[in-house]
Backbone as CSV, one residue per row, in Angstrom:
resi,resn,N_x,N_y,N_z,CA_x,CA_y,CA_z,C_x,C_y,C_z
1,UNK,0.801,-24.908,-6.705,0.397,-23.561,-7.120,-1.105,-23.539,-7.408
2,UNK,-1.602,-22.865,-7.062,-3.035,-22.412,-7.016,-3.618,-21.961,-8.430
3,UNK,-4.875,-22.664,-9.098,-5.565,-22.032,-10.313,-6.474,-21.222,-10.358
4,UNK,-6.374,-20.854,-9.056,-7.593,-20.070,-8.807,-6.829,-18.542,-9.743
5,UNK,-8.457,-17.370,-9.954,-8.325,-16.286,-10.504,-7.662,-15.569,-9.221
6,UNK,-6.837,-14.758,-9.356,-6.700,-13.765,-8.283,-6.893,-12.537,-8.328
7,UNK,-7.054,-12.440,-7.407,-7.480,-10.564,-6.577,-6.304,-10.131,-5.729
8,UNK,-6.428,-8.745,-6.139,-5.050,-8.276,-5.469,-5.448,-6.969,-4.932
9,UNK,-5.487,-6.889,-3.359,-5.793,-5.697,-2.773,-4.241,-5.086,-2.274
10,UNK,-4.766,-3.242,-2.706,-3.141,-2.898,-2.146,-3.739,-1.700,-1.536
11,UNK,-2.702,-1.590,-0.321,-3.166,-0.680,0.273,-2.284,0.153,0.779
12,UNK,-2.443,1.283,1.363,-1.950,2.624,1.655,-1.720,2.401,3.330
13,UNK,-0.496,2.602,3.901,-0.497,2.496,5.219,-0.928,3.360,6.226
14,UNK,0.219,4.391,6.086,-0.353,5.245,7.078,-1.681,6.120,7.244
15,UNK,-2.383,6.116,7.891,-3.634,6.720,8.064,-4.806,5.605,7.161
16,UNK,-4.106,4.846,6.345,-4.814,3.829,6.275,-5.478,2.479,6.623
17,UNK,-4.268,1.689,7.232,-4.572,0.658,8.161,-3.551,1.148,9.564
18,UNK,-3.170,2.338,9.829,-2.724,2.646,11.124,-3.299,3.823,10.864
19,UNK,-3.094,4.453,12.849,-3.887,5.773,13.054,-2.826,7.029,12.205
20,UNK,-1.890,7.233,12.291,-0.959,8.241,12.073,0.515,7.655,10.735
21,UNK,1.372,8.626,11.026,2.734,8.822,10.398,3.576,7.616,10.982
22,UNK,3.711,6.737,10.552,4.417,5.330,11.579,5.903,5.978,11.559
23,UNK,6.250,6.708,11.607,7.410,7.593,12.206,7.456,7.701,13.635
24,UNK,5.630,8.017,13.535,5.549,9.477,14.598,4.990,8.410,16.216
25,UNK,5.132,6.665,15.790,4.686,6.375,16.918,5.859,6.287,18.132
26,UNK,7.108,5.936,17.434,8.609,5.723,18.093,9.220,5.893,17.488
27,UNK,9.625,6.380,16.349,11.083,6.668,15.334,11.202,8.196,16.258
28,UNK,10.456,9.130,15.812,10.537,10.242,16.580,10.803,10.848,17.634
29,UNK,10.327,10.074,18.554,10.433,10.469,19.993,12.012,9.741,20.583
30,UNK,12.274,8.809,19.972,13.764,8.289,19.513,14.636,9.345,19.577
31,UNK,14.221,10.180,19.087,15.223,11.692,18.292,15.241,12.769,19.596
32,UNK,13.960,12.710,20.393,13.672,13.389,21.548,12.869,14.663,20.893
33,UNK,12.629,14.289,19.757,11.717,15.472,19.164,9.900,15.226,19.065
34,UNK,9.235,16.191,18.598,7.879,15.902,18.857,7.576,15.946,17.237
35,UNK,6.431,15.077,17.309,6.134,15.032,15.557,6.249,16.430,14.714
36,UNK,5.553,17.491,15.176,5.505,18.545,14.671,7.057,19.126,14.217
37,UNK,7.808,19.148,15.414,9.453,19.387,14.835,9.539,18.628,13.749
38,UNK,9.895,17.453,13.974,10.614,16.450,12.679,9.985,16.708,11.078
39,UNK,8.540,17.170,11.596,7.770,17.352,9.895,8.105,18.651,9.238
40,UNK,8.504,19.357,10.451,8.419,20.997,9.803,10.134,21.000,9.076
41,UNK,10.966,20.065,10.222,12.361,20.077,9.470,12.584,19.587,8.731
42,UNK,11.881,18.575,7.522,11.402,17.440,6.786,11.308,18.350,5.676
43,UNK,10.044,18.639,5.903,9.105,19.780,4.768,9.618,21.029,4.696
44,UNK,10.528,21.775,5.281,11.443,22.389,5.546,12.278,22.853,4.176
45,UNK,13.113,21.661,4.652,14.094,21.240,4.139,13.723,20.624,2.160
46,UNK,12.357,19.963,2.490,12.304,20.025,0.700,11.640,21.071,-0.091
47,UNK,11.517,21.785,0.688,10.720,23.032,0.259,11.835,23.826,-0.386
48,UNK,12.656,23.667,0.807,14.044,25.015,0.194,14.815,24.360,-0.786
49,UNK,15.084,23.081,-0.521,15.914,22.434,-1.606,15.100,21.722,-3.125
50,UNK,13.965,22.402,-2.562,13.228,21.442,-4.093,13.398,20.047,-4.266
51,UNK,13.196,19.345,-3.057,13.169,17.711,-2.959,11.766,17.529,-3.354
52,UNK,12.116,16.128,-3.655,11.145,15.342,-3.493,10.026,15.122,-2.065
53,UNK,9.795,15.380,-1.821,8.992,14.933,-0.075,9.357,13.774,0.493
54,UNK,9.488,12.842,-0.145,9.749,11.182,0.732,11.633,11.387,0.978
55,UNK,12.327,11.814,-0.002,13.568,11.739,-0.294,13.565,13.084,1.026
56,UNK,13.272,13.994,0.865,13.357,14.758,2.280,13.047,14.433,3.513
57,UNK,11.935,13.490,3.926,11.906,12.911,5.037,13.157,11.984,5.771
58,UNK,13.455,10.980,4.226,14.357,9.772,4.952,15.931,10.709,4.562
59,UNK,16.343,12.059,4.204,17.268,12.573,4.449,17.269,13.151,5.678
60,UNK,16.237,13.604,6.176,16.099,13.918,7.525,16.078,12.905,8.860
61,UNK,15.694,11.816,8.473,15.995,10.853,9.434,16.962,10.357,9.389
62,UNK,18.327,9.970,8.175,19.206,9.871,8.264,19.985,11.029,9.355
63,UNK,19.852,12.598,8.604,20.578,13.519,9.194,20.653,13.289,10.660
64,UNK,19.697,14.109,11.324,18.765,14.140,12.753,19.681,13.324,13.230
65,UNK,19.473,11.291,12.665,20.101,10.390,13.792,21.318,10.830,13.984
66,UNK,22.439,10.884,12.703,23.524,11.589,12.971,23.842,12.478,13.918
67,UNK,23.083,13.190,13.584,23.552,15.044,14.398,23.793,14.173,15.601
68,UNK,22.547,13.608,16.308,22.658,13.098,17.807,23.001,11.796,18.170
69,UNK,24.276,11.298,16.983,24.942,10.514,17.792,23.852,8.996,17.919
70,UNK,22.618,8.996,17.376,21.948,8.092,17.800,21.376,6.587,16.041
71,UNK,22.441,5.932,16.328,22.546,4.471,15.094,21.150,4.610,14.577
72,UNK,21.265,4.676,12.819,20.091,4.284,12.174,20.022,2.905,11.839
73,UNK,19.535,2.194,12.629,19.608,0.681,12.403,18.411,-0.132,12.224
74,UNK,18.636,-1.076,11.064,17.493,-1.569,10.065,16.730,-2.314,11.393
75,UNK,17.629,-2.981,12.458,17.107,-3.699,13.402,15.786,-2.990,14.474
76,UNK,16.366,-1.756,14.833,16.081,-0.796,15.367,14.632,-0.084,15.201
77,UNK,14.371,-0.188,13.476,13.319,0.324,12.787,12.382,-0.977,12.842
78,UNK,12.643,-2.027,12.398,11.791,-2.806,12.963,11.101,-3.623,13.786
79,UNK,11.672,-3.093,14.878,10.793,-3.168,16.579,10.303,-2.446,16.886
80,UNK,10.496,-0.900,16.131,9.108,0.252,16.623,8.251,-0.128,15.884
81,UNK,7.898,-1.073,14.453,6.809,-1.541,13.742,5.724,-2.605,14.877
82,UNK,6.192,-2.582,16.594,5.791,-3.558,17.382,4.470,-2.206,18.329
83,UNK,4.901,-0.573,17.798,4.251,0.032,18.515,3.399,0.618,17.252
84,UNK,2.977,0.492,16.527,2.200,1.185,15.283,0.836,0.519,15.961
85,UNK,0.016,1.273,15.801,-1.469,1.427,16.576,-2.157,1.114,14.984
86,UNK,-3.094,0.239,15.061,-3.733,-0.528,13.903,-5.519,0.199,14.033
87,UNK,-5.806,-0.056,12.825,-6.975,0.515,13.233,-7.961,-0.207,13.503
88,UNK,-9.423,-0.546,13.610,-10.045,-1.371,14.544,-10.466,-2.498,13.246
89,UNK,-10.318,-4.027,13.853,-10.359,-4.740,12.716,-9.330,-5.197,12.060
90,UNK,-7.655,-4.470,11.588,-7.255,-4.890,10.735,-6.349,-5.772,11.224
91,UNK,-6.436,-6.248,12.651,-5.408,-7.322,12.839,-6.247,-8.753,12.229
92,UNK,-7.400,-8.664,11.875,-8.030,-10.457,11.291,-8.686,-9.975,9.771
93,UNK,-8.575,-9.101,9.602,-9.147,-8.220,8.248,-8.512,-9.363,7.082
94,UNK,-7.408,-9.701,6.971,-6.564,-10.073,6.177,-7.397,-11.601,5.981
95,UNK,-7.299,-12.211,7.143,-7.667,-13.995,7.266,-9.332,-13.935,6.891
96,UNK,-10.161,-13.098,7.103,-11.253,-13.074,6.860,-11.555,-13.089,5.271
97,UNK,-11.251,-11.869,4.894,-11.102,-11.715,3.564,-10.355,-12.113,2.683
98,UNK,-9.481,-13.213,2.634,-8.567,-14.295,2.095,-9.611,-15.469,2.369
99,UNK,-10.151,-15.313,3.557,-11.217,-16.748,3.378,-12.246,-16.728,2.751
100,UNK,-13.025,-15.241,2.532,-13.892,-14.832,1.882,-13.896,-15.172,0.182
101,UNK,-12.714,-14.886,-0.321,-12.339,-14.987,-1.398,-11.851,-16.724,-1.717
102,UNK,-11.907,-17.357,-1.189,-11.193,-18.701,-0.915,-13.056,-19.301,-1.525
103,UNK,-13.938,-18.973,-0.607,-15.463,-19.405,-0.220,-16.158,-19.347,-1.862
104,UNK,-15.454,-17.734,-2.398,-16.194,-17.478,-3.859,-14.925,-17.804,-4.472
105,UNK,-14.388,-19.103,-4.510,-13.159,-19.573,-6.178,-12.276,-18.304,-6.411
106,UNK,-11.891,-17.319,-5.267,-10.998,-16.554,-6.077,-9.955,-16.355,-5.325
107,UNK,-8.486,-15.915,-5.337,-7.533,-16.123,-4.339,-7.064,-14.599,-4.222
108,UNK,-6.982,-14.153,-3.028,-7.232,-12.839,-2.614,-5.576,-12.951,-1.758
109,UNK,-4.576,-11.777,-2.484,-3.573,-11.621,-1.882,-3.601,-9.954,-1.927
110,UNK,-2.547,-9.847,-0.696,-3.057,-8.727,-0.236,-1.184,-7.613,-0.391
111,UNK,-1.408,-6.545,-0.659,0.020,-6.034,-1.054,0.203,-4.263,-0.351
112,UNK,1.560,-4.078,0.170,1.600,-2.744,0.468,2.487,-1.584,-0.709
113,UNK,1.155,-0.756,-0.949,1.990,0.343,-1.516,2.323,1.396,-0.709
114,UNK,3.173,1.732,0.024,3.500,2.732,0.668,4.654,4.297,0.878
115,UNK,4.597,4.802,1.033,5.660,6.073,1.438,6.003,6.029,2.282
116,UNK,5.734,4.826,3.358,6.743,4.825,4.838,7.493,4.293,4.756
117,UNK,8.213,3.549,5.928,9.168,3.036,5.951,8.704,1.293,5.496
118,UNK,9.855,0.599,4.859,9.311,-0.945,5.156,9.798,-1.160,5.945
119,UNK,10.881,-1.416,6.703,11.727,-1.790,8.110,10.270,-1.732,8.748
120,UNK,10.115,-0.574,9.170,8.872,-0.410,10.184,7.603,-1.094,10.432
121,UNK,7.340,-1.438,8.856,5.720,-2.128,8.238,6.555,-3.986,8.939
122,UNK,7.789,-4.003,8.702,8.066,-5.262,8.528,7.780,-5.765,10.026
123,UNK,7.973,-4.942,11.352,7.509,-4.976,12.523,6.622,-4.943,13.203
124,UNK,5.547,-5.005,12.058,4.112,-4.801,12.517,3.525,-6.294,12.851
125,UNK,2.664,-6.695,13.480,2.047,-7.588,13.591,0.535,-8.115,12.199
126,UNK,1.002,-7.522,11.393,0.229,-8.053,10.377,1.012,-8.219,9.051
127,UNK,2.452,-7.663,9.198,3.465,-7.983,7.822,3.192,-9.069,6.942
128,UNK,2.859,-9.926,7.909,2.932,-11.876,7.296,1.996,-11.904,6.466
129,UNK,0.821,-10.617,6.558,-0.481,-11.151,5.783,0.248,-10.701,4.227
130,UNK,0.955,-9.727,3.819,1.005,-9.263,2.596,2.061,-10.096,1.678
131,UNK,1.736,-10.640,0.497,2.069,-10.656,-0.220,4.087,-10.432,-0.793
132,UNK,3.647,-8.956,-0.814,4.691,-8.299,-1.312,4.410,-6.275,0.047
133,UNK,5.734,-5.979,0.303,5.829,-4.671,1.034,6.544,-3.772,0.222
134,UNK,5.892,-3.160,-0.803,6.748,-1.796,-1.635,6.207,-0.467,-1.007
135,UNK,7.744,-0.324,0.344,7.434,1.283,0.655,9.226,1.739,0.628
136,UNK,9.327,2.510,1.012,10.448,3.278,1.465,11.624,2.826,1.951
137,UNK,12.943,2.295,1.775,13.778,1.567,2.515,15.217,2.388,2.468
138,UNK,16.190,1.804,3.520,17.492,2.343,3.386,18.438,1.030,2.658
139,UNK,19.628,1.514,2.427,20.727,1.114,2.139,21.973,1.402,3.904
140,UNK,21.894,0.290,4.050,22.753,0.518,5.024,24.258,0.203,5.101
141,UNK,24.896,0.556,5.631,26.778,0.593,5.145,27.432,-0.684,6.249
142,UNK,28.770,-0.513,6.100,28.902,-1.619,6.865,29.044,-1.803,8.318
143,UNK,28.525,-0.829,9.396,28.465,-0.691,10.323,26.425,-1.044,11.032
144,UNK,26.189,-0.961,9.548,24.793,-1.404,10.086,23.657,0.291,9.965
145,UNK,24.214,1.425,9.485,23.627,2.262,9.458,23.122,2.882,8.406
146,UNK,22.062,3.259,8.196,20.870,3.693,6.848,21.890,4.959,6.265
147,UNK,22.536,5.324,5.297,22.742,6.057,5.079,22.072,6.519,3.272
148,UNK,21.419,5.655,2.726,21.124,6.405,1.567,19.810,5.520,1.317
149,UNK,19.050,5.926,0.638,17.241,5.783,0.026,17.920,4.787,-0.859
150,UNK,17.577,3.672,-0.711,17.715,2.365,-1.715,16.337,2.171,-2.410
151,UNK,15.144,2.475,-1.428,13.743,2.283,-2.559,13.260,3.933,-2.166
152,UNK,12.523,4.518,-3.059,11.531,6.093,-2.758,10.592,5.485,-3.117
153,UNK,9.242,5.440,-2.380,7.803,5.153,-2.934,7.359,6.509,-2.852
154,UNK,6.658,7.213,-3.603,6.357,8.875,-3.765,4.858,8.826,-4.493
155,UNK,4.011,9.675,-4.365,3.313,9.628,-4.515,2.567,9.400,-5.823
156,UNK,3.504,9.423,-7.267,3.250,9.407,-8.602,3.757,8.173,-8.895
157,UNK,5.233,7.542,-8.301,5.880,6.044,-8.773,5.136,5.345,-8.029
158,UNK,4.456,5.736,-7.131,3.652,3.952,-6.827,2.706,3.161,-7.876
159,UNK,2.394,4.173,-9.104,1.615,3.161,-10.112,2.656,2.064,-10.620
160,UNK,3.792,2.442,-10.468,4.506,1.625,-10.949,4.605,0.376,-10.441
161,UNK,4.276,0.056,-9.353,4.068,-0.974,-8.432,2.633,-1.419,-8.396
162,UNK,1.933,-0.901,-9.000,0.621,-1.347,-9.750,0.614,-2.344,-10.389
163,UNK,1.651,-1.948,-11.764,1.874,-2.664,-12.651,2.599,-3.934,-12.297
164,UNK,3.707,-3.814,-11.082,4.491,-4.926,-10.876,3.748,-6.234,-10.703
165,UNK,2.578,-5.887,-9.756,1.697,-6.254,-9.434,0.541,-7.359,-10.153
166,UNK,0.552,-6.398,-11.440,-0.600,-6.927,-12.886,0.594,-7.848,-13.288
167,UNK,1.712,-7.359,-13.871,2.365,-8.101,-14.249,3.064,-9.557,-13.771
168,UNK,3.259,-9.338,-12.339,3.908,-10.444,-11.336,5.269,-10.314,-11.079
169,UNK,5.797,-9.401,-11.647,7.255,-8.949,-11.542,7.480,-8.119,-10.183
170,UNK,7.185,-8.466,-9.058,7.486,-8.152,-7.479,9.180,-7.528,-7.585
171,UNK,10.181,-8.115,-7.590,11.324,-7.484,-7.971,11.663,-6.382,-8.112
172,UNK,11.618,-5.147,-7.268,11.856,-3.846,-7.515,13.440,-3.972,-8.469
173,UNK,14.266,-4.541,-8.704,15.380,-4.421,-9.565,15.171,-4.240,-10.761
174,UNK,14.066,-5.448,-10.982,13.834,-6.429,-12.400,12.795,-5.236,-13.203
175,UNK,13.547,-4.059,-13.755,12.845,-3.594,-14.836,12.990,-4.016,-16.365
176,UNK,13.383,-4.615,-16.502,13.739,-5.481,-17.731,12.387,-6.469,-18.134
177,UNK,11.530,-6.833,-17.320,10.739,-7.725,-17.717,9.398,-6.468,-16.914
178,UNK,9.637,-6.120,-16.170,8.434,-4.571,-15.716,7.682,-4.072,-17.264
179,UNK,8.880,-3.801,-18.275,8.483,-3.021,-19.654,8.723,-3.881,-20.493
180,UNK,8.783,-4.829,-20.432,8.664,-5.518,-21.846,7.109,-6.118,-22.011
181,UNK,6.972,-5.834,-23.094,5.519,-5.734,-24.071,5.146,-7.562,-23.536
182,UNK,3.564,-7.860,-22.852,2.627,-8.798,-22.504,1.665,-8.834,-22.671
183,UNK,1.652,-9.592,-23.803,-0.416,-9.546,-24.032,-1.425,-9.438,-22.423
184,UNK,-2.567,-8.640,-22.895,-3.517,-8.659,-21.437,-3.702,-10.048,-20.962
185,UNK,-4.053,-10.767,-21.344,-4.493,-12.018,-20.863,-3.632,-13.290,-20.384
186,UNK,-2.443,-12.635,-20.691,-1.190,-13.781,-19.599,-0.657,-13.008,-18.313
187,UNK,-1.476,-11.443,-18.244,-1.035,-10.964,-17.125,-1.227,-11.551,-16.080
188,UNK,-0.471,-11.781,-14.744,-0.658,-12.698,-13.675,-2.188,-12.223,-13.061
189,UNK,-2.500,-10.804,-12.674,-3.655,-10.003,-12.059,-4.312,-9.098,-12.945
190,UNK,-5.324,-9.278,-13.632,-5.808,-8.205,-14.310,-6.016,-6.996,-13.457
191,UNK,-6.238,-5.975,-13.944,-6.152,-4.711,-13.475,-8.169,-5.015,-12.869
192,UNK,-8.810,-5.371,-13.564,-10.200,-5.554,-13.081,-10.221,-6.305,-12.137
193,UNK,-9.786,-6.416,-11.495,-9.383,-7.803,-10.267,-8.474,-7.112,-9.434
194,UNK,-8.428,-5.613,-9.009,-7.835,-4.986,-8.157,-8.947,-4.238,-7.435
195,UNK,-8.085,-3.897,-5.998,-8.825,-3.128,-5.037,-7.834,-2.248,-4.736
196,UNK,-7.598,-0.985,-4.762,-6.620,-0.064,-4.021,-7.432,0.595,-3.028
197,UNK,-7.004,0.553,-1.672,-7.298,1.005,-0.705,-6.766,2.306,-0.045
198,UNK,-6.630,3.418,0.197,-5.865,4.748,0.850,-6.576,5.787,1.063
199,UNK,-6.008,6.427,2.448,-6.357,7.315,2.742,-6.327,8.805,1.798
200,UNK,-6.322,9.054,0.983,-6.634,10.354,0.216,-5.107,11.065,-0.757
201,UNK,-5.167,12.171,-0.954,-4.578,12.875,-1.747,-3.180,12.095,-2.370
202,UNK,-2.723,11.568,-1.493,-1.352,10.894,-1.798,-1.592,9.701,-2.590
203,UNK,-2.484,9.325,-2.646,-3.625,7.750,-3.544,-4.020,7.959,-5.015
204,UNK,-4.356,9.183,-4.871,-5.127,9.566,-6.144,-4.296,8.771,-7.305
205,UNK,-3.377,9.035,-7.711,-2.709,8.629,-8.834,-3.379,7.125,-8.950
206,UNK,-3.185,6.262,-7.867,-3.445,4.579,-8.219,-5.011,4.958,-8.131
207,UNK,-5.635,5.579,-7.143,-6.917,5.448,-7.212,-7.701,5.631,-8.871
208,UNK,-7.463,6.922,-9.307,-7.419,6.746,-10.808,-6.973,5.919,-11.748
209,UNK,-6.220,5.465,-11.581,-5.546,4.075,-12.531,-6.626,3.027,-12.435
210,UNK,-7.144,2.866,-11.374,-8.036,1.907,-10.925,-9.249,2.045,-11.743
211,UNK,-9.823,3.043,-11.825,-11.049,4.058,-12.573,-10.615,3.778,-13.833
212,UNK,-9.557,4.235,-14.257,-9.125,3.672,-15.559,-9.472,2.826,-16.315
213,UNK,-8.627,1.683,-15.515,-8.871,0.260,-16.001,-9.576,-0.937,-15.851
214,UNK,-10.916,-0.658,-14.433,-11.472,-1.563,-14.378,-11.473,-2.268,-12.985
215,UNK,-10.900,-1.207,-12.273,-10.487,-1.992,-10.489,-11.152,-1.291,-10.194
216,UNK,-11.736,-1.235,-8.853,-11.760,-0.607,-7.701,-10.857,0.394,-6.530
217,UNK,-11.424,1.585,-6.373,-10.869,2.516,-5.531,-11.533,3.031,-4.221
218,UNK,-10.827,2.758,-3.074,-11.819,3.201,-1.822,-11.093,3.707,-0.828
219,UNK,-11.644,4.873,-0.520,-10.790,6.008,0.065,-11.372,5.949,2.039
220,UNK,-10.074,5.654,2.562,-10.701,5.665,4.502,-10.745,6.987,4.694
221,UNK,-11.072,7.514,5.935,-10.776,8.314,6.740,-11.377,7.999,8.349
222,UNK,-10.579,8.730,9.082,-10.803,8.805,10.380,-12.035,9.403,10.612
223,UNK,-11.983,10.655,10.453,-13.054,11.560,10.076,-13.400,13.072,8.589
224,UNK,-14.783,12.296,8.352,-14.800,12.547,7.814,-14.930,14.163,7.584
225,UNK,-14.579,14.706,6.095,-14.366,15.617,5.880,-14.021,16.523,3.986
226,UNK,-14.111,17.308,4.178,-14.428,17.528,2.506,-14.103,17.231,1.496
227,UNK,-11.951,16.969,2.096,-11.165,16.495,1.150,-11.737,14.944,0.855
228,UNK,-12.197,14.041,1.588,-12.330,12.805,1.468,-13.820,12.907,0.088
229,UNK,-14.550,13.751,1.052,-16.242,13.895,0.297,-15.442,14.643,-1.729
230,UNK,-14.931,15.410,-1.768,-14.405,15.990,-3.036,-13.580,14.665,-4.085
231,UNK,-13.294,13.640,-3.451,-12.416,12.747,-4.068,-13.189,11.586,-4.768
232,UNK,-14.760,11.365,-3.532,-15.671,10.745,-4.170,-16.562,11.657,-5.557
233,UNK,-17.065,13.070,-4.961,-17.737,13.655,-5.849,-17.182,13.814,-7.347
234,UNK,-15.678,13.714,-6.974,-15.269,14.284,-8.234,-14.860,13.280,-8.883
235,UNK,-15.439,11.786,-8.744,-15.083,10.295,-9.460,-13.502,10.223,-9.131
236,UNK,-12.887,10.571,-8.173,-11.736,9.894,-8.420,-11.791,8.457,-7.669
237,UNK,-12.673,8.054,-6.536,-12.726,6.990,-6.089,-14.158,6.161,-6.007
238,UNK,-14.671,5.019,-6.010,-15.623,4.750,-5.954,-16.511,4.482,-5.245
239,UNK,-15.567,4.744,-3.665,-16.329,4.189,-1.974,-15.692,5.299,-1.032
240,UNK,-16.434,5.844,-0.445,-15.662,6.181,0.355,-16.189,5.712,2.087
241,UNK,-15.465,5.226,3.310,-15.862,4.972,4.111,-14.599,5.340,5.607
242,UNK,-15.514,5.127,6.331,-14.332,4.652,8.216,-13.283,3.893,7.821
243,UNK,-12.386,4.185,8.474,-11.251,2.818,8.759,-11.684,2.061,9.950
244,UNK,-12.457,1.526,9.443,-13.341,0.795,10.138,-13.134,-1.004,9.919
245,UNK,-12.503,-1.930,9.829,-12.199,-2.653,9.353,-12.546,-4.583,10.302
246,UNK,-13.515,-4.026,10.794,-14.379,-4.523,11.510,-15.011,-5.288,10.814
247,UNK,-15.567,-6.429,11.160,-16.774,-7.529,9.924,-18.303,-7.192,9.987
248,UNK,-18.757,-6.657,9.070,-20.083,-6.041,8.619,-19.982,-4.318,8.740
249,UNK,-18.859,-4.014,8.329,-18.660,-2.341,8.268,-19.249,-2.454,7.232
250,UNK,-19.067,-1.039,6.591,-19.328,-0.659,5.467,-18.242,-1.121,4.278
251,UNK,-17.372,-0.807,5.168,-15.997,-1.165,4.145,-15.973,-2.560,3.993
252,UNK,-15.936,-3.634,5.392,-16.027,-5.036,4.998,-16.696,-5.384,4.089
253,UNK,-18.260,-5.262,3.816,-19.420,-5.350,3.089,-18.820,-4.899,1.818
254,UNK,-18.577,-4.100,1.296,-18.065,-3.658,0.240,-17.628,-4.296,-0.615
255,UNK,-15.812,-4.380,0.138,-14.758,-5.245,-0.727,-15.507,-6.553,-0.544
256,UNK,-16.724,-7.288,0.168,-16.644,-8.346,0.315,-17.781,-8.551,-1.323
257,UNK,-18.722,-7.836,-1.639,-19.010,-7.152,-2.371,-18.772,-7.479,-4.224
258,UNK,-16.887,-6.645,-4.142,-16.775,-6.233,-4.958,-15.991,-7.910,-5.077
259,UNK,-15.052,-8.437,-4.408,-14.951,-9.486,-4.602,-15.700,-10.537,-5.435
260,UNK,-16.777,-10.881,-4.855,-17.789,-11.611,-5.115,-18.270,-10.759,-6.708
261,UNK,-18.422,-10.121,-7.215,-18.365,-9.269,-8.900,-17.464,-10.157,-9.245
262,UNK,-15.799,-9.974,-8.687,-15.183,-10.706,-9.579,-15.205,-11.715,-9.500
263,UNK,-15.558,-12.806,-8.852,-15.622,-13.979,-8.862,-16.603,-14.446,-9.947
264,UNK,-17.571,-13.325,-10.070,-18.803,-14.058,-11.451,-18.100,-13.389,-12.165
265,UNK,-17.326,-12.472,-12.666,-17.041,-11.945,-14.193,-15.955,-13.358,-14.404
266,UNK,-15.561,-13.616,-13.619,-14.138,-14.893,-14.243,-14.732,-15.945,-14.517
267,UNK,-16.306,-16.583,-13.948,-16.810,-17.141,-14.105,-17.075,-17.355,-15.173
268,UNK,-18.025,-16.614,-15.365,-18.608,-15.818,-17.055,-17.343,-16.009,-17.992
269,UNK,-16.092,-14.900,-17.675,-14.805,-15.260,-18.512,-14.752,-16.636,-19.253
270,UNK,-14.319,-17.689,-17.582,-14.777,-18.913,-18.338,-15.319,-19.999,-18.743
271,UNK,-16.472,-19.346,-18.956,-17.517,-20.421,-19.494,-17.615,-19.812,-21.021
272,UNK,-17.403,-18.289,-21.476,-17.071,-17.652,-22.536,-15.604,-18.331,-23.493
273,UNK,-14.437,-18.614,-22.528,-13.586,-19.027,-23.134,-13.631,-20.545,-23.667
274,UNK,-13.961,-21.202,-23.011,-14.355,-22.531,-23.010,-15.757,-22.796,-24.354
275,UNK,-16.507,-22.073,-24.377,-17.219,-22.472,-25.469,-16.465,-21.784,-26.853
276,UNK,-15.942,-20.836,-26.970,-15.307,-20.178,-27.914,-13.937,-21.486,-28.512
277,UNK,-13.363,-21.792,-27.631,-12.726,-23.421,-27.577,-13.079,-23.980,-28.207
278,UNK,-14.548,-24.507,-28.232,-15.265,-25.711,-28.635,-15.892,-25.540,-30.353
279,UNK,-15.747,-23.709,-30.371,-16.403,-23.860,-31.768,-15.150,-23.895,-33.102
């Protein structure tokens, strides 16, 4: 086991390290429908029923497969994670910046907070880099088919996976040790030793938490545009850049950056703790 300090980057999937809705690259067209259908019957549907939004999507992808006869299968979902379009850079993003952090004494693991699917993320060609995958999952019955939301990641409970995070309690079950009272300083990840990464409005909550307590917040976009420019102006995030994830972007430079901060504050930490020791 490693003594190194760690860093814990989490990030936002869709539109974040992929171009679109990882639905919308093959789950969808699966259905024989076009993205626009499936979202409007989605959003639709939680509009009139006063859902939740995520809980309306994966009721709709349950439904839909039904209606047409066509198996929701966990297997199924994660071989279209083989067509999710990455954005430029993030297939070595991971090994770079794990080595980066390796170079400055600090150990850089990398984690998904998401509202998509995990089946899907789990099919991606970069799954292996993360850590831990907290997005969206089914419960499937004994024929092999998704019929009920076993995890909701939504746009307000993902701090909660923040914390799992600070704390080390990965275990979406294990709320029993999630809330029980831990001094700051046996936490596995301090909260100052975070990076949350996402594309916009759906982020805010962790992006602020971050602001909060001492992490870092940095908001992508494809292109740019006001909502992105309003999120920096208005302090909810502290970077905003491309999903650009390329070596010497803006964004690389950055986290490589903010890394390297924490590597001297732990430093500092302990050479502070260590003489405080001695007196």
């Amino acid at each position: 086991m490693s003594s190194l300090p760690i860093v814990a980057i989490m990030y936002d999937f869709d539109k974040t390290l992929c171009t679109k809705d990882m639905q919308d690259y093959s789950f969808i067209p699966s259905l024989g429908m076009t993205e626009s259908e499936f979202w409007y019957y989605a959003n639709s549907l939680g509009q009139r029923e006063h859902m939740d939004s995520i809980l309306a999507y994966m009721y709709a992808m349950v439904k839909i497969s039904k209606d047409k006869n066509i198996p929701l299968l966990r297997e199924n979902l994660v071989k279209m994670g083989k067509n999710v379009e990455l954005f430029s850079g993030v297939e070595d993003w991971f090994r770079r910046i794990t080595d980066f952090g390796l170079e400055n004494g600090v150990l850089v693991e990398h984690y998904v907070i998401s509202s998509g699917m995990k089946e899907i993320i789990e099919g991606t060609s970069i799954s292996k880099n993360f850590k831990s995958i907290f997005a969206c999952e089914f419960l499937y019955d004994e024929s092999g088919n998704g019929v009920w939301p076993k995890t909701d990641v939504n746009y307000t409970n993902k701090t909660q996976f923040v914390y799992r995070i600070n704390k080390g309690v990965l275990d979406v079950a294990n709320d029993v040790d999630l809330n029980r009272s831990m001094p700051d300083d046996s936490k596995r990840v301090p909260f100052c030793n975070m990076i949350y990464i996402g594309d916009g409005l759906s982020d805010v909550p962790c992006m602020k938490m971050m602001k909060a307590y001492g992490g870092y917040s940095i908001a992508v976009y494809q292109s740019k545009d006001s909502k992105v420019e309003e999120l920096l102006k208005n302090g909810r995030v502290d970077f905003i850049y491309p999903a650009d994830y390329r070596e010497n972007t803006g964004l690389d430079k950055t986290v490589k950056n903010i890394i390297r901060r924490m590597s001297i504050s732990e430093t500092l930490y302990e050479e502070y703790s260590k003489q405080k020791r001695e007196i």
